[in-house]
C-alpha positions as CSV (number, residue, x, y, z in Angstrom):
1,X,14.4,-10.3,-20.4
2,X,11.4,-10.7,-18.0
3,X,13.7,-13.1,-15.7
4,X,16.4,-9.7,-15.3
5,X,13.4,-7.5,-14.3
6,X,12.1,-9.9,-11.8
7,X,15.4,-10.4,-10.8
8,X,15.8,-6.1,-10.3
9,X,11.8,-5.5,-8.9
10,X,13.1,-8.3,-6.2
11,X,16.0,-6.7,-5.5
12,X,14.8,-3.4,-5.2
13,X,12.0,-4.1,-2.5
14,X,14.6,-6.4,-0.9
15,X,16.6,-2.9,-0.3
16,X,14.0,-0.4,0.0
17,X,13.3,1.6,3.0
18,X,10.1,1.6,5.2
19,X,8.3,3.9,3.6
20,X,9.3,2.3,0.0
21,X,7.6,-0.5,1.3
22,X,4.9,1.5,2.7
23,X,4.1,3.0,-0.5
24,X,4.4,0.0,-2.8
25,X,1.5,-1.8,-0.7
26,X,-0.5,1.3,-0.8
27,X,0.2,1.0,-5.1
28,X,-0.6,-2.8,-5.1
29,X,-3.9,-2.2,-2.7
30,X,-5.2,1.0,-5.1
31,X,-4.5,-0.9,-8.7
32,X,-6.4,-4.3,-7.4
33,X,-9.5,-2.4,-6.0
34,X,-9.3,-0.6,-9.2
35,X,-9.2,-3.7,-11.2
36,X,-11.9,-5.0,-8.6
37,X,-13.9,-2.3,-9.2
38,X,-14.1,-2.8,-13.1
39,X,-15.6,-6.3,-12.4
40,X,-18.5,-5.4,-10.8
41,X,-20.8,-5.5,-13.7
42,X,-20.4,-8.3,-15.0
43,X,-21.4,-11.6,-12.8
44,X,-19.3,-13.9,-15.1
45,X,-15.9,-11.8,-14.2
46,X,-16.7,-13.0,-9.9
47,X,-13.7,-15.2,-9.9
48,X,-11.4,-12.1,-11.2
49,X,-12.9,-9.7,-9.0
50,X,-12.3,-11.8,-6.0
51,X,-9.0,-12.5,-7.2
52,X,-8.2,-9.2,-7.0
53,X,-10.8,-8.3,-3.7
54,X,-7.6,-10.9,-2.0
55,X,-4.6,-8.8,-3.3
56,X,-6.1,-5.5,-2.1
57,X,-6.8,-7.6,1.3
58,X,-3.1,-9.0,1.0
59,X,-1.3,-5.4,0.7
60,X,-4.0,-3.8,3.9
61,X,-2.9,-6.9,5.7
62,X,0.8,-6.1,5.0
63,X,0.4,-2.6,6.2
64,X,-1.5,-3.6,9.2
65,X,1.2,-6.0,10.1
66,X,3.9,-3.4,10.1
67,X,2.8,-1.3,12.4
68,X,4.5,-0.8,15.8
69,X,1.3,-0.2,18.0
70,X,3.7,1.2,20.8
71,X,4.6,3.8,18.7
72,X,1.4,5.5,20.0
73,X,-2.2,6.7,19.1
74,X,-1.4,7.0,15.5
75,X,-0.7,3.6,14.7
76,X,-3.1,2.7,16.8
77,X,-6.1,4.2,14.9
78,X,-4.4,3.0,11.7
79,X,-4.8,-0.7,13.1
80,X,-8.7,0.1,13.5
81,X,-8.9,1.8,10.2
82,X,-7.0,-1.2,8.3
83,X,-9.2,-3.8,10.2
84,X,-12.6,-2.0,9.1
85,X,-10.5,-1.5,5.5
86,X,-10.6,-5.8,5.6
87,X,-13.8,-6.1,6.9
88,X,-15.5,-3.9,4.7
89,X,-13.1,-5.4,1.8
90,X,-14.8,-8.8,2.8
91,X,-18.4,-7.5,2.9
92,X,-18.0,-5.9,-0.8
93,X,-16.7,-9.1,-1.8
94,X,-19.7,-11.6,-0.4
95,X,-22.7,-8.9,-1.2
96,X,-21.3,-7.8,-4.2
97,X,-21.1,-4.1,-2.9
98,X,-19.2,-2.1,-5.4
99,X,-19.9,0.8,-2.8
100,X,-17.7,-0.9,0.1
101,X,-15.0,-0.9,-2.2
102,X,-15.1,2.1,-3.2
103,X,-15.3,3.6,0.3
104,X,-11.5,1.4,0.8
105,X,-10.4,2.8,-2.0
106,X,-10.6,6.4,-1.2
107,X,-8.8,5.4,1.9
108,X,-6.2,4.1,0.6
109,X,-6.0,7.1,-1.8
110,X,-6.1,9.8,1.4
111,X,-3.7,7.5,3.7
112,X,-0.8,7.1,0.5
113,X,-1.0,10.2,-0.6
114,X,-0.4,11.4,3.3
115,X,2.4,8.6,3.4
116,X,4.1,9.9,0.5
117,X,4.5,13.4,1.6
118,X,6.0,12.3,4.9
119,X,8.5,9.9,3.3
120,X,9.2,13.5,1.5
121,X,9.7,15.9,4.3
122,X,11.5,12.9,6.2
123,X,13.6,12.9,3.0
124,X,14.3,16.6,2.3
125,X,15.2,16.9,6.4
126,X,17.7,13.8,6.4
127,X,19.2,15.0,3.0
128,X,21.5,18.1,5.0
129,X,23.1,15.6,6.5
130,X,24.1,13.2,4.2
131,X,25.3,16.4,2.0
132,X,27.8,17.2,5.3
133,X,28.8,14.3,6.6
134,X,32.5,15.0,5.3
135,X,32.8,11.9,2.3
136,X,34.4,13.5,-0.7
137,X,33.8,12.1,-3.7
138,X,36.6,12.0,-6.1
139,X,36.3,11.7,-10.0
């Protein structure tokens, strides 16, 4: 049972859109530096916390990778704010500053949220179109 849902979470990022994608790395980032976070206290769960200090740094490399920087300004001041995400991801991780990661954290909070509700409003203005493109649908 566990092989048919790896099989259908593979499949379905293999066919989701750019923002899909977009969002799902958001997801991964925010529920590792939450898991992060919850290690902080205790100095024998390190190895876990750092474990999961990589996966958030995994998913803000992803969505620093797919930016197109000749799109314009905006990617380009995301690029700056994932590199300081990664830096400051590295420093919480090597002083042990639960406050760093907290700081990424409410980044990546504000910056899916914001992605979400474009991939809406791209959504809701590229539905019109589908609706008239002139397929009928038979039953």
């Amino acid at each position: 049972m566990n092989q048919g849902y790896t099989a259908y979470k593979n499949a379905s990022i293999d066919t989701a859109d750019q923002g899909k994608l977009i969002i799902i790395a958001y997801d991964v980032a925010i529920k590792h530096a939450k898991l992060a976070l919850n290690k902080f206290e205790d100095y024998k769960l390190i190895e876990q916390r750092t474990k999961h200090l990589f996966k958030v740094q995994d998913a803000v490399s992803e969505l620093l990778s797919s930016l197109n920087l000749e799109s314009g300004e905006i990617a380009i001041n995301l690029y700056k704010l994932y590199e300081y995400m990664l830096k400051t991801l590295v420093d919480a991780g090597v002083k042990g500053d639960k406050e760093k990661l907290r700081e990424v954290l409410g980044y990546l909070e504000t910056l899916k949220s914001a992605w979400a509700e474009a991939a809406l409003k791209v959504k809701a203005q590229s539905a019109p179109s589908i609706a008239t493109s002139g397929v009928a649908v038979t039953g």
